[in-house]
MARDREN-629662 format. One record per residue (C-alpha): y, z, x. Coordinates in steps of 0.05 Angstrom, whole numbers. Each point is the difference from the previous one (the first is absolute). Example, Ala and Ser with C-alpha at 12.3 -4.5 7.8 and 13.67 -1.06 7.14 Angstrom:
yy / zz / xx
-90 / 156 / 246
69 / -13 / 27
# end
This chain:
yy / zz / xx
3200 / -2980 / 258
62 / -17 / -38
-32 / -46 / -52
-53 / 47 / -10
45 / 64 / -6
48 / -42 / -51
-56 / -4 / -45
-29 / 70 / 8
64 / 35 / -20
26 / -61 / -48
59 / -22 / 22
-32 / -71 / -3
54 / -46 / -34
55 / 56 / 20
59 / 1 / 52
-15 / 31 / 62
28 / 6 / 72
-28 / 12 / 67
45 / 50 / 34
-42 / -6 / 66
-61 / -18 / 42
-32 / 31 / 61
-69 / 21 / 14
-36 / 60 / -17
2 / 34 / 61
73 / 9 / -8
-24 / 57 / -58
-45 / 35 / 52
14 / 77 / -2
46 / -2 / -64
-15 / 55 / -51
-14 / -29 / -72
1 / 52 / -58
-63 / 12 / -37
8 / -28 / -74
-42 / 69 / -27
5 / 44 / 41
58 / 48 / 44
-9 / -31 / 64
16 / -43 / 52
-60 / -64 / 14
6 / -38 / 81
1 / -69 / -3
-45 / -32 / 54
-28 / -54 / 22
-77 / -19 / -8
-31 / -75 / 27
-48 / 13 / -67
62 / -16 / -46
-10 / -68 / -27
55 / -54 / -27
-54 / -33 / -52
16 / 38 / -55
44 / 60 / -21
67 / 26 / 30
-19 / 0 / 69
8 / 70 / 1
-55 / 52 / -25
-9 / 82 / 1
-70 / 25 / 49
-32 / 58 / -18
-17 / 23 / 66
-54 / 50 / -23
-39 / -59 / -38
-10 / -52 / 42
-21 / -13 / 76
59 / -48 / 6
49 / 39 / -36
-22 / 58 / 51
-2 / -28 / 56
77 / -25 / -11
20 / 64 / -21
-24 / 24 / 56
45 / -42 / 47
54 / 19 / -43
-15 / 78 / -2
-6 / -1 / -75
-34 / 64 / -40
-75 / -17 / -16
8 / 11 / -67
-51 / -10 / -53
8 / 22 / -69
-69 / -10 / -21
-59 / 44 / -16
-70 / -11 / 3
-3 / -21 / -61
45 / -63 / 10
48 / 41 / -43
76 / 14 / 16
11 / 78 / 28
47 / 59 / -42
56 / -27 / 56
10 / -58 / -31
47 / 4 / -45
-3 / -42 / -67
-76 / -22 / 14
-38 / 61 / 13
-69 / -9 / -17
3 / -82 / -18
-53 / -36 / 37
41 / -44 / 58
-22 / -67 / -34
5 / 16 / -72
74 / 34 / 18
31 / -77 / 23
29 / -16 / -71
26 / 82 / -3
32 / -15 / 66
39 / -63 / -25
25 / 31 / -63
30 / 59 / 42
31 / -51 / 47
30 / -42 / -60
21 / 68 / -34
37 / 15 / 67
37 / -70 / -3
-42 / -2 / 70
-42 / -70 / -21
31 / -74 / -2
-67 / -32 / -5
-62 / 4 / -21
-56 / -50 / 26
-74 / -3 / 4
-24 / -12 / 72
-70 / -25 / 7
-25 / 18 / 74
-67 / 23 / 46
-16 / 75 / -16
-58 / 30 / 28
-62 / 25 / -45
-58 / 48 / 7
-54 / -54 / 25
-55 / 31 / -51
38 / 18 / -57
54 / -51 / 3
53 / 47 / -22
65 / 0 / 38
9 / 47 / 64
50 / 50 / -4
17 / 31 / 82
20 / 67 / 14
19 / 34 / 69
-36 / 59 / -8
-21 / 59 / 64
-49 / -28 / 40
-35 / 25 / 70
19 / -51 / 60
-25 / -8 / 70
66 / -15 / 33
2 / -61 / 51
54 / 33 / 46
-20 / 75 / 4
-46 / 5 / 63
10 / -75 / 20
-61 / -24 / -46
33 / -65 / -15
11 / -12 / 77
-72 / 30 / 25
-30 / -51 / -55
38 / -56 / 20
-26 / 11 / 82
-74 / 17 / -35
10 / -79 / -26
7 / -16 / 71
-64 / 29 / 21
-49 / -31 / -48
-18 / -61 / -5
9 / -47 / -59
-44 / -58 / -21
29 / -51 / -10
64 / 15 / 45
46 / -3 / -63
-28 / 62 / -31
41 / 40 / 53
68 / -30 / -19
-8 / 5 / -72
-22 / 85 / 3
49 / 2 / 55
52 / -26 / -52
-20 / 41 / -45
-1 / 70 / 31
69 / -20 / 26
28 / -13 / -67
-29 / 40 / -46
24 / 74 / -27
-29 / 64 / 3
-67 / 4 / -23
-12 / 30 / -75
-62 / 29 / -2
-5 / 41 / -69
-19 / -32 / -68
-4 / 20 / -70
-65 / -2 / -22
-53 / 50 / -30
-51 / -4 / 45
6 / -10 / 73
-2 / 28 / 69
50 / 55 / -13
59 / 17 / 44
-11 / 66 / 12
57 / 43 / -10
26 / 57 / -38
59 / 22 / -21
33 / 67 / -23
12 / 17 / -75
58 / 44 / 15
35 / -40 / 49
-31 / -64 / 1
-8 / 3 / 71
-52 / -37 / 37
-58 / 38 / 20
-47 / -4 / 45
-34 / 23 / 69
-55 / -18 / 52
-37 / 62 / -36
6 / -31 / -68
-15 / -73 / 25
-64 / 31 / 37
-19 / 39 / -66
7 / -65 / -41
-37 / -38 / 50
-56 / 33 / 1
-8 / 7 / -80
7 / -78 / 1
-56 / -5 / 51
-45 / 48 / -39
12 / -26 / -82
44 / -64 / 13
67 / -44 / -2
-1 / 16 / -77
7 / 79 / 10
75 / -12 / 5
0 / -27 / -67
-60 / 47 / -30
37 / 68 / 25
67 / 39 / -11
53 / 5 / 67
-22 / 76 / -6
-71 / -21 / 12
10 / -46 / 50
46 / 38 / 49
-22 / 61 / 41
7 / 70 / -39
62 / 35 / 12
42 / -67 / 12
72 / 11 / -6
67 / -47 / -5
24 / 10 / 68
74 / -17 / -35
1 / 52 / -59
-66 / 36 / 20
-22 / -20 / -75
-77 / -3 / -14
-9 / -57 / -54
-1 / -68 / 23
-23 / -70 / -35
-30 / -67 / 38
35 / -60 / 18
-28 / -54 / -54
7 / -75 / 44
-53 / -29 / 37
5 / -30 / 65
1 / -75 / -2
-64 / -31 / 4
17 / -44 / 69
14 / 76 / 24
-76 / -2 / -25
-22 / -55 / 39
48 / 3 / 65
-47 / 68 / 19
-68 / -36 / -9
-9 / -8 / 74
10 / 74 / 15
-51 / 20 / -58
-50 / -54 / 34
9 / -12 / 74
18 / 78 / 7
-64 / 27 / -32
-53 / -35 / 25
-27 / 5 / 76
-22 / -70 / -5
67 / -24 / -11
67 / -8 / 42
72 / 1 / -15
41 / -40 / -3
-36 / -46 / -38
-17 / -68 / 44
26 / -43 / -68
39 / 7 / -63
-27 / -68 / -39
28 / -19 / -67
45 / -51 / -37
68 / -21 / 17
27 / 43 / -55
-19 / 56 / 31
62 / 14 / 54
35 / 29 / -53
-63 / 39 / -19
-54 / 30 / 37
18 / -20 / 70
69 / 28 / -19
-3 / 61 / -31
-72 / 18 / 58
56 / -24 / 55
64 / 45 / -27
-56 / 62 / -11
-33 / -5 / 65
62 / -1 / 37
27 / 56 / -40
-61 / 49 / 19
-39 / -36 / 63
64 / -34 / 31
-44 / -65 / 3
-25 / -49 / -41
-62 / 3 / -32
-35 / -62 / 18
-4 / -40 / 63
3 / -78 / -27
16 / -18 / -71
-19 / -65 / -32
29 / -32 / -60
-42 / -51 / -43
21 / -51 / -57
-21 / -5 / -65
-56 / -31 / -27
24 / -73 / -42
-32 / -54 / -39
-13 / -62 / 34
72 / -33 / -18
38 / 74 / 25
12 / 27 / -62
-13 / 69 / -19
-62 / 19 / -29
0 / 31 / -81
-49 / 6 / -47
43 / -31 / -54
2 / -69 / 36
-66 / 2 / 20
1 / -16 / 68
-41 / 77 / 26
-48 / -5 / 50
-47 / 53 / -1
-38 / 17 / 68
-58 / 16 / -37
5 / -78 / -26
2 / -30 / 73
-56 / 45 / 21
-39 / -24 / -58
16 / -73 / 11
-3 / -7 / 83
-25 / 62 / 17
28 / 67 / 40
15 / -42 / 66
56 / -54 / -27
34 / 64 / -28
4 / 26 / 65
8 / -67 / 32
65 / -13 / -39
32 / 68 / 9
-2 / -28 / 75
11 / -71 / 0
72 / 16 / -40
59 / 23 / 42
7 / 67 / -37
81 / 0 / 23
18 / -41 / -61
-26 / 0 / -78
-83 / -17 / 5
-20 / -59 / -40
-62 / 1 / -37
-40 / -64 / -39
-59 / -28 / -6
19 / -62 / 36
20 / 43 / 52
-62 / 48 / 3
-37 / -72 / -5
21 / -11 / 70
-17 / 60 / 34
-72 / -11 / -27
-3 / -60 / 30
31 / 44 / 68
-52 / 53 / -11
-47 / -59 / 2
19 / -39 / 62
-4 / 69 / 44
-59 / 23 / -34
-39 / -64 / 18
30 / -5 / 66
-36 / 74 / 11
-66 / -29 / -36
-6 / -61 / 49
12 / 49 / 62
-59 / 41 / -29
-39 / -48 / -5
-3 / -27 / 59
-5 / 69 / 36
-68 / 12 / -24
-38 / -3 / 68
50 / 34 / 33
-14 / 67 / 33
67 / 27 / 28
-21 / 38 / 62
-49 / -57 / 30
33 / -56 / -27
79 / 4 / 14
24 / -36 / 47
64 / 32 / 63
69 / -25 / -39
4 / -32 / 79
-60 / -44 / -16
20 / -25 / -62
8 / -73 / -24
73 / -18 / 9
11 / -13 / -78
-39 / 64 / -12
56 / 44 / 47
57 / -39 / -26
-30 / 31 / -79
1 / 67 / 27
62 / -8 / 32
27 / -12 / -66
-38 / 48 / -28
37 / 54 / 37
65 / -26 / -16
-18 / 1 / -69
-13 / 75 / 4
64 / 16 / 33
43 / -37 / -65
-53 / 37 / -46
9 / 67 / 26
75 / -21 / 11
-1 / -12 / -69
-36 / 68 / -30
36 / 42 / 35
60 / -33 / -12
-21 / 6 / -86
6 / -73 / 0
-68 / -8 / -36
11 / -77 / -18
10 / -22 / 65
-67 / 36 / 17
-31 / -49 / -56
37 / -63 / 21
-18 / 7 / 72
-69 / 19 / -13
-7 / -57 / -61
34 / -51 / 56
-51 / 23 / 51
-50 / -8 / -41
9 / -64 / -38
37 / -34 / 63
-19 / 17 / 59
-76 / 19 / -20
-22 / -47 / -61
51 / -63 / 17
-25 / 0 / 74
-33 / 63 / 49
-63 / 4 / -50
0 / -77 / -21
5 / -20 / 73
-59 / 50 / 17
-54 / -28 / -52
-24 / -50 / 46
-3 / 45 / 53
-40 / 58 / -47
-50 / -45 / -27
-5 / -53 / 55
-15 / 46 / 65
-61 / 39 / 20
-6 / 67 / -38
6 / 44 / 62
47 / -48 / 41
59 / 35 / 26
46 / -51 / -36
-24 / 26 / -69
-2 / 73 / 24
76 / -14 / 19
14 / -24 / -76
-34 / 65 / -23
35 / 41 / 42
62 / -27 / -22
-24 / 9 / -80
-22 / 68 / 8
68 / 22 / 32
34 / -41 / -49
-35 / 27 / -72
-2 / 68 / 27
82 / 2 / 17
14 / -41 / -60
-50 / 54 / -48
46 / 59 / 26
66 / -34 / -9
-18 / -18 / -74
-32 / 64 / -10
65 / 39 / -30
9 / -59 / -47
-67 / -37 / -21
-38 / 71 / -8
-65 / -21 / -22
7 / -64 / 28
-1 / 26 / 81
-50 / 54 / -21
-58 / -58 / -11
31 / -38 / 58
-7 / 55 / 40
-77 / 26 / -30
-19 / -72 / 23
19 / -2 / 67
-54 / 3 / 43
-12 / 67 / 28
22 / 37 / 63
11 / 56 / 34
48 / 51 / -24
9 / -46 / -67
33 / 43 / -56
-34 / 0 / -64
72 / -23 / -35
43 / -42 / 21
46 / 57 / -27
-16 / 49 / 49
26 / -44 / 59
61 / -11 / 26
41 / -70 / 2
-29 / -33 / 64
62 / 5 / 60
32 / -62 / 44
-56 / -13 / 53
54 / -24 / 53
-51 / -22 / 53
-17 / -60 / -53
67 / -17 / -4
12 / -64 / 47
70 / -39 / -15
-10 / -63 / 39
-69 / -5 / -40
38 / 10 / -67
51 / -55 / 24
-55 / -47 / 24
-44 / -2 / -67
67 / 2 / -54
20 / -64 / 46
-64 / -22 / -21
1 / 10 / -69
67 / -18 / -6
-14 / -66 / 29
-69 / 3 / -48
45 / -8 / -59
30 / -56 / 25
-62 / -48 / 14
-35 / 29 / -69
59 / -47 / -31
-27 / -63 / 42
-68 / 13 / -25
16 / 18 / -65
36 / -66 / -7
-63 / -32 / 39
-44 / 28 / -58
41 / -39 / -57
-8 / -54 / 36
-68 / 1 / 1
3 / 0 / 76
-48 / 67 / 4
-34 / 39 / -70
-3 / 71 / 40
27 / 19 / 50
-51 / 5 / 49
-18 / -77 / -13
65 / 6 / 39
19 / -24 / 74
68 / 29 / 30
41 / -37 / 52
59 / 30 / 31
55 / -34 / 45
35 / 59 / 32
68 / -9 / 36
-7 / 37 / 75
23 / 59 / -13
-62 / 10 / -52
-55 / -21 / 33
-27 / 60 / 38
12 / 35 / -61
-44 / -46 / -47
-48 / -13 / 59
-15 / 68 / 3
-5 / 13 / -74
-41 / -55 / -17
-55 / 33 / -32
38 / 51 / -30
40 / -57 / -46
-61 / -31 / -15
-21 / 69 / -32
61 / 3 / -32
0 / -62 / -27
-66 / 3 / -23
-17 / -70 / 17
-49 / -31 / 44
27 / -21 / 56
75 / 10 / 46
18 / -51 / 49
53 / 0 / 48
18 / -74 / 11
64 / -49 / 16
39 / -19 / -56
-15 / -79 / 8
-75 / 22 / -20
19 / 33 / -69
-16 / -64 / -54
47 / 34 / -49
53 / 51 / 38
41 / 45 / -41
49 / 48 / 32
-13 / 76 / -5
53 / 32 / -59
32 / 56 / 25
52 / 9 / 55
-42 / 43 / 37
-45 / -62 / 19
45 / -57 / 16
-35 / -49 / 35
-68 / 16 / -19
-35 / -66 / -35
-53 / 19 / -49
-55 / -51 / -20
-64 / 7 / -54
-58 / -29 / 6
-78 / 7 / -29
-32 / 34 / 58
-46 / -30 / 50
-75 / 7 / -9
-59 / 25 / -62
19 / 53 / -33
-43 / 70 / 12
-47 / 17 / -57
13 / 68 / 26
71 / 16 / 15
22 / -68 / -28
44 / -13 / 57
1 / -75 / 29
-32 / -8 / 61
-9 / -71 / 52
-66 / 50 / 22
-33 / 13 / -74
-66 / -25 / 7
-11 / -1 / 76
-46 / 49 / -7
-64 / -37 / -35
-35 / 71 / -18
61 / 16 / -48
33 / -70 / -7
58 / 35 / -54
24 / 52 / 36
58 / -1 / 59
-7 / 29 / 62
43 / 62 / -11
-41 / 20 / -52
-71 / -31 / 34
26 / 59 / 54
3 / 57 / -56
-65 / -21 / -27
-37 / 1 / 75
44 / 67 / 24
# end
């Protein structure tokens, strides 16, 4: 500061001598004496004192300034503020009565300089803050105000253990109001404005004592509930208190109103009594508070601190805190870049479903990003589960659900490993709902239905819908499988994709008991008797090990080895300890594979061998090879016995045996 205070008081270029250094909490608790005025001014010590420009050493006006207060207030310092509403000095102070505080700065300095109280005069630029509509500089005042202490009646400690008892989504919500309730001071709750919810109190004009009574609070109540809120403002005190109302002080009999309004989060923190209290339908607490993460120091604050204060509990159950909606690159939106998206615009462009699709694909804990690349996507999303419902639908046409399902018990193994999964599918979906986590509910049902449906259950099942006898049990299986399928998969969509499960659900074929929306059912439960582990082991083996040879015959296909894949023959080598397995599952990999024939042979009989990827299969030699046989007209599977039938000389005998059944 020595360079800088040199210049200021212009003894640049003159002798000078330091007669000491020490820091300046040696000066704590010295008494300075006040350039204008008779008394004695504290010096203290404030961390908001910077070395960047200046003397390192400034006055606070503790009635004009929150900082300025609140260290005065460690200090014990008067709250004193000279200032009227008006932004003019008051007849106390004594040489600028009257001047308005920022016109009065130069009238200041020419006192101090008349006073031989100024060595320097410089111009500091610095941060001031300004009225955000008007621009024009802000000038503080501590002025009376009504407060909702923190300490009287243990509110701050009763809201802290309310915290405690809700609970907050995501997890970090309950720190961050818990910080807050812990830290912060006692609530203001009156404003200065002309219009309002009024505080309702009067006060007496002889005394100025406050006045008032459960008689007068019941008389004012019941005017508001007869002509409104704005009586207070519309009527005279003497109007609006009981007749014969006296100062219980001075016994006088005139009286004016108090002119602050409560605080408008006073407002909103007593919504959920004037809702959930009023109406039979309704409950309180309130199952969910739901708004954006700015709102702990808002609405679930000020409902939390009121609620406490007059129910001793909080007023909601669970409280969930959302993001903010962001352009695609996470920048905020504004009209003056240009980078608003309108709802109305997606609706317009993809329609009502990809709105709500996107609101629950996006993890809603963080900022929500927006685009058209990205609502691009979840078209193509919306597509892949909407045609995986279409292709189920299709093919459940002939299917009467009463005659025609088939005992989970008597199902085809592949068709009771599907509903296995199905069930565990439920459990994460319902996991996920009530658990608010609405995009894992998408993921898992997207992943369900583009992975485990599309990729392989419904592609696998193709040959087995169009190839077998109408009526035969194996189709009936399939379509018991679908139906259970579409109509769990309809309900778990239905709080998302609206319309979407609605004409899933109007095309299902009918049944007893069937509701005529979607909407009036419930989310289908956990059947646990489908549930079977060592099933669910056994066929993600499979498929695991499915993955693996679809590389051979991929690499079989570039090589011109095969064109499809059911021009294919597959030969396996299994070590020991996989033979019984692979033995036994024979027909199932062939399904899964989607080729024509499996064959479970010694490695010296594989032309070509390749070992198995994966560590899961060591051992296991893999060979490709065109499969044996004419190829089915039908079902065009190879088979050595296409033909041995002279009346239909094309066909195989599987499907000779579906034609005949």
């Amino acid at each position: 500061m020595l360079d800088y205070c040199i210049d200021a008081f212009g003894y640049r270029g003159k002798p000078y001598e330091i007669l000491d250094e020490f820091p300046g909490a040696v000066l704590e608790g010295i008494k300075a004496r006040h350039p204008l005025i008779d008394r004695e001014s504290l010096v203290i010590l404030a961390p908001f004192v910077t070395l960047d420009a200046g003397t390192g050493c400034v006055h606070i006006a503790p009635g004009h300034g929150q900082e300025d207060y609140e260290i005065g207030m460690k200090y014990g310092l008067d709250n004193y503020a000279p200032v009227d509403a008006d932004g003019r000095f008051t007849p106390d102070v004594a040489d600028f009565a009257g001047e308005f505080v920022f016109d009065a700065n130069d009238s200041v300095n020419r006192k101090l300089k008349e006073v031989g109280a100024l060595l320097g005069l410089v111009d500091i630029q610095h941060s001031y803050p300004h009225c955000w509509r008007c621009k024009n500089p802000i000038i503080f005042r501590s002025t009376e105000q009504w407060f909702i202490s923190m300490e009287i009646n243990d509110l701050r400690k009763k809201a802290l253990q309310a915290v405690e008892s809700v609970r907050w989504i995501p997890a970090w919500g309950k720190d961050r109001i818990y910080g807050m309730i812990e830290n912060r001071p006692d609530w203001c709750i009156s404003r200065q404005r002309l219009w309002g919810v009024p505080i309702t109190m009067f006060y007496c004009e002889s005394c100025g004592a406050q006045v008032m009574s459960p008689e007068i609070l019941e008389h004012l109540v019941s005017l508001v509930r007869k002509f409104g809120a704005d009586v207070w403002f519309e009527r005279e005190a003497a109007e609006l208190m009981p007749p014969g109302s006296v100062c219980p002080a001075c016994q006088g009999t005139e009286f004016k109103k108090e002119t602050n309004i409560l605080d408008v989060w006073f407002d909103s923190g007593v919504s959920h009594a004037a809702v959930l209290e009023n109406w039979p339908n309704l409950r309180s607490p309130a199952d969910m508070y739901l708004e954006g993460s700015d709102q702990h120091r808002g609405w679930f604050h000020s409902s939390l601190l009121e609620s406490v204060g007059t129910r001793n509990r909080a007023p909601y159950r669970n409280v969930l805190t959302h993001g903010f909606v962001v352009d695609g690159e996470g920048k905020k939106m504004s009209k003056s870049v240009g980078n608003v998206i309108e709802s109305q615009q997606v609706i317009d462009a993809y329609g009502a479903e990809i709105l709500r699709l996107w609101v629950a694909s996006e993890d809603y804990t963080d900022d929500i990003r927006i685009s058209d690349e990205i609502l691009k996507r979840l078209v193509e999303a919306y597509r892949r589960i909407r045609n995986t419902s279409r292709f189920i639908l299709g093919n459940l046409y002939d299917f009467d659900v009463v005659s025609d399902s088939i005992a989970n018990a008597d199902m085809e193994p592949m068709d009771r490993w599907i509903i296995h999964r199905l069930q565990e599918i439920i459990r994460r979906v319902r996991s996920a709902y009530e658990n608010f986590q609405f995009h894992g509910v998408f993921s898992v049902l997207y992943n369900f239905c583009t992975v485990d449906l599309s990729a392989l259950y419904l592609d696998v099942l193709k040959d087995r819908l169009y190839t077998s006898k109408a009526d035969s049990k194996q189709r009936r299986s399939a379509q018991t499988a679908m139906f259970q399928i579409v109509s769990s998969l309809t309900r778990l969509l239905a709080p998302i994709l609206t319309f979407t499960a609605e004409e899933i659900w109007a095309s299902l074929p009918a049944f007893e008991g069937k509701a005529v929306s979607v909407h009036l059912t419930q989310l289908p439960q956990v059947e646990e008797t489908y549930i079977d582990n060592d099933l669910g082991d056994v066929w993600t083996k499979m498929i695991i090990l499915k993955g693996e040879i679809a590389k051979i015959i991929e690499s079989a296909r570039k090589n011109k080895v095969i064109g499809h894949s059911l021009d294919a023959c597959i030969d396996l080598a299994p070590p020991e300890n996989m033979r019984i397995f692979l033995e036994e599952h024979k027909e199932d990999m062939r399904s899964l594979l989607i080729v024509s024939q499996v064959r479970i042979v010694p490695a010296t009989e594989i032309a070509e061998p390749h070992p198995c990827p994966g560590n899961d299969f060591e051992g296991l030699i893999v060979g490709v090879s065109r499969a044996k046989g004419q190829k089915c007209n039908r079902c065009w599977m190879y088979s050595e016995l296409v033909g041995v039938d002279t009346d239909h000389p094309d066909i195989c005998e599987r499907c000779l045996k579906n034609l005949k059944a």
